[in-house]
Backbone bond lengths (Angstrom), bond angles and torsions (degrees), N, CA, C in turn:
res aa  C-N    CA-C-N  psi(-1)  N-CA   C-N-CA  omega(-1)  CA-C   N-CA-C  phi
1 X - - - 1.447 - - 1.533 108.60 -
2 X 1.163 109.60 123.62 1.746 112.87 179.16 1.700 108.12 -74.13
3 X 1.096 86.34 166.88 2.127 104.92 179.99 1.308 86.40 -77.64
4 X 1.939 95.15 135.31 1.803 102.07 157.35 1.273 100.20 -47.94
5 X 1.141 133.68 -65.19 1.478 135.40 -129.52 2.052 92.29 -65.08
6 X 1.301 124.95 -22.82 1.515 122.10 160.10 1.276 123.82 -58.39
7 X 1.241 109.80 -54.01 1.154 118.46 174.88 1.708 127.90 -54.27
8 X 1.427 97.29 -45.34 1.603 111.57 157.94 1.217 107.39 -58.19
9 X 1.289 125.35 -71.88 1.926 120.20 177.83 1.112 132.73 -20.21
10 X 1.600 110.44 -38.56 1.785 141.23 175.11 1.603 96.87 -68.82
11 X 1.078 114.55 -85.57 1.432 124.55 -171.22 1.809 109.68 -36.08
12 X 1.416 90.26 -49.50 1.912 87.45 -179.06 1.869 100.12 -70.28
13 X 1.105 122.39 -59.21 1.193 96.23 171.15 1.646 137.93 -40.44
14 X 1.289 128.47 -1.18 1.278 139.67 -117.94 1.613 73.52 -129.70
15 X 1.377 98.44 -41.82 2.074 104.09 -155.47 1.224 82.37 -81.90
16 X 1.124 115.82 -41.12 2.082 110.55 -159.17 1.518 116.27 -74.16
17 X 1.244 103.88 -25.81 1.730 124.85 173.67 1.951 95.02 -68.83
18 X 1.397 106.65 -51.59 0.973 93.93 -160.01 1.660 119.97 -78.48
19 X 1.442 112.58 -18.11 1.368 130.83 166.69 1.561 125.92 -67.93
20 X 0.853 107.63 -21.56 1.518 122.97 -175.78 1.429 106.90 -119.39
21 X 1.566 139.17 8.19 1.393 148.36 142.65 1.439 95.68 -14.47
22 X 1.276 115.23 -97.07 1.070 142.90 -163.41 1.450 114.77 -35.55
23 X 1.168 114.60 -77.62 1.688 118.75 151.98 1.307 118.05 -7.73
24 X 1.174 101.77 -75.59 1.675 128.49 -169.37 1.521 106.17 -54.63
25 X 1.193 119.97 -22.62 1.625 126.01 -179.24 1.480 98.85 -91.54
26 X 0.653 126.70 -61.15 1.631 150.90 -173.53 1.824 86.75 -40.86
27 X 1.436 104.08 -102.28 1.632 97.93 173.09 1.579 131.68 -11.43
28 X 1.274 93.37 -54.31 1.772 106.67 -167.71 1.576 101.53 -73.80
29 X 0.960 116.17 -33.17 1.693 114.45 167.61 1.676 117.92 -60.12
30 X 0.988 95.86 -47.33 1.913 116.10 -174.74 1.466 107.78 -73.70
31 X 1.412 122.43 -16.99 1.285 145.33 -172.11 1.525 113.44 59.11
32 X 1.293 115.89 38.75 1.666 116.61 -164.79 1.443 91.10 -106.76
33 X 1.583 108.65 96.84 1.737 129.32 175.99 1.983 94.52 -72.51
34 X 1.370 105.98 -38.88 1.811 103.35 -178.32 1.361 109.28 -41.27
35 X 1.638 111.93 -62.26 1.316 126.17 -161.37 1.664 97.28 -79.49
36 X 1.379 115.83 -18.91 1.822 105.61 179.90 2.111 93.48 -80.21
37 X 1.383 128.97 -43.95 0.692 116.94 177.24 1.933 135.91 -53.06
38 X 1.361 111.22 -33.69 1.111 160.22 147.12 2.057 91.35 -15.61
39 X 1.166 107.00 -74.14 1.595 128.94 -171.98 1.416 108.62 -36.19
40 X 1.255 133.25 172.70 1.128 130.26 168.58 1.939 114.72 -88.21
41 X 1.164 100.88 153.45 1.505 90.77 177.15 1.542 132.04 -63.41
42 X 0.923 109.24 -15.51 1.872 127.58 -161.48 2.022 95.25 -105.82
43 X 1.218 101.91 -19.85 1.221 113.00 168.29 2.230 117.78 -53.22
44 X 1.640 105.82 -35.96 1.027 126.59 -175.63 1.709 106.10 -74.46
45 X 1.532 112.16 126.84 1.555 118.97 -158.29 1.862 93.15 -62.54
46 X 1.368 117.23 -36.87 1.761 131.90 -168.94 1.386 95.90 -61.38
47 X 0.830 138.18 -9.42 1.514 117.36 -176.71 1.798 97.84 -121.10
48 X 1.037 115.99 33.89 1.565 115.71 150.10 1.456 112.98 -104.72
49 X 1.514 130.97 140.83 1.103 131.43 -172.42 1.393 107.69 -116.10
50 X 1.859 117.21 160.52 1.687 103.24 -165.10 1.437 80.56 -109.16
51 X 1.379 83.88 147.30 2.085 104.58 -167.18 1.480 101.68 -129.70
52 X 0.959 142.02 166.25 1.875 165.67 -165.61 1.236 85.45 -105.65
53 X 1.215 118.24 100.61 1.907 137.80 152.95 1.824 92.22 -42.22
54 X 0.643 118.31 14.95 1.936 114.80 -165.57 1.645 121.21 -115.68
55 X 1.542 82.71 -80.37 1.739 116.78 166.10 1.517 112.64 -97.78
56 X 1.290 140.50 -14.16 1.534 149.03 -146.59 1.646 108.92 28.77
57 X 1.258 115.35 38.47 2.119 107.57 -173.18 1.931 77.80 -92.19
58 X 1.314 96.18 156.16 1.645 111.05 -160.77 2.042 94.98 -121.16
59 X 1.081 104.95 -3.48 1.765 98.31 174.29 1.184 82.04 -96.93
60 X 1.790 90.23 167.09 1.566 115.09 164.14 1.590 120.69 60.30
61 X 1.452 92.85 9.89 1.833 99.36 -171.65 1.608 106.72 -84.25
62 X 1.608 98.30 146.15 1.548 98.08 -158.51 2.188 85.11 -118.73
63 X 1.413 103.79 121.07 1.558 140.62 -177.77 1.755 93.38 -39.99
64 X 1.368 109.89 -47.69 1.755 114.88 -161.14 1.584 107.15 -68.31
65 X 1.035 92.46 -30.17 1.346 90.90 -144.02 2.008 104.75 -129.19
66 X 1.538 102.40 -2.90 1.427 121.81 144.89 1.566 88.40 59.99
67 X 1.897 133.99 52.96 0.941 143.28 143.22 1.413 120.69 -164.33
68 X 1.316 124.96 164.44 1.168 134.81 -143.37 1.664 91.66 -84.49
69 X 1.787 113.03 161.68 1.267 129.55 161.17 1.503 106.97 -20.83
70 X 0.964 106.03 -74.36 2.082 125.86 -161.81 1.582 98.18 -42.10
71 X 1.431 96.41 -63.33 1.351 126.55 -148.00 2.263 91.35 -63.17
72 X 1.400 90.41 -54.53 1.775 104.34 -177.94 1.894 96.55 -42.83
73 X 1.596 109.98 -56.78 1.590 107.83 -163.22 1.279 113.89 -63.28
74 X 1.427 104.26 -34.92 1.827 103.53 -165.59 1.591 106.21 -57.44
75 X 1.799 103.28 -56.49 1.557 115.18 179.30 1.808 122.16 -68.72
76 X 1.140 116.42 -0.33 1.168 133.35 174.98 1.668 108.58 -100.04
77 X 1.144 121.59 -41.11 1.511 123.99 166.31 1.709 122.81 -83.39
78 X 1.430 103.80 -11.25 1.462 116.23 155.39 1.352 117.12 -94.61
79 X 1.594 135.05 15.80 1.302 128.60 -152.73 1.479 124.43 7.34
80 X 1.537 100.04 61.88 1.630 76.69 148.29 1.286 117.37 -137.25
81 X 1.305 115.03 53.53 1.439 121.31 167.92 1.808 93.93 -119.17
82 X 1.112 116.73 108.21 1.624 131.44 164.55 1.637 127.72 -24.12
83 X 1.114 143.69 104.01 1.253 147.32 -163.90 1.490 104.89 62.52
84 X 1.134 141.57 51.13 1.770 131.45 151.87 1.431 92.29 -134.21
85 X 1.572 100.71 132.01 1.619 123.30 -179.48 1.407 103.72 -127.86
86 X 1.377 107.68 145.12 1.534 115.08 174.03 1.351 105.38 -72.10
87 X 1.504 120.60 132.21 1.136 121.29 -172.41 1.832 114.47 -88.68
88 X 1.104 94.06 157.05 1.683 96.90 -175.92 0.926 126.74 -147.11
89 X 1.642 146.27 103.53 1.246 131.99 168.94 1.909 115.60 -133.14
């Protein structure tokens, strides 16, 4: 289980990525690296990491389904993630 205080870190980066979108396009078109440098760092979309909406642990995290390995099996062997079945033959 990750530290709130990660999970918070993500999210605030999350706002600052998302506030400075706009900017950040704007610059990169105009090619003004000064004024992209200028920006804050946390501002940059690469420095958000993909975390388990669940547990927030950031390995092994699966893109579809926006939680980690562990987190995917437990709720997948409890069905309650919608269309994934343990397979069997």
């Amino acid at each position: 289980m990750a530290r709130k205080c990660w999970k918070a870190r993500n999210d605030r980066k999350a706002k600052t990525v998302a506030r400075y979108a706009d900017l950040r396009h704007q610059l990169k078109k105009e090619k003004d690296y000064v004024g992209l440098s200028m920006l804050p760092r946390d501002a940059s979309p690469t420095r958000l990491v993909n975390r388990c909406v669940i547990t927030g642990r950031r390995r092994a995290y699966l893109r579809r389904f926006k939680m980690s390995r562990i987190t995917f099996r437990e709720f997948a062997s409890a069905g309650m993630i919608p269309g994934v079945t343990k397979s069997s033959w």
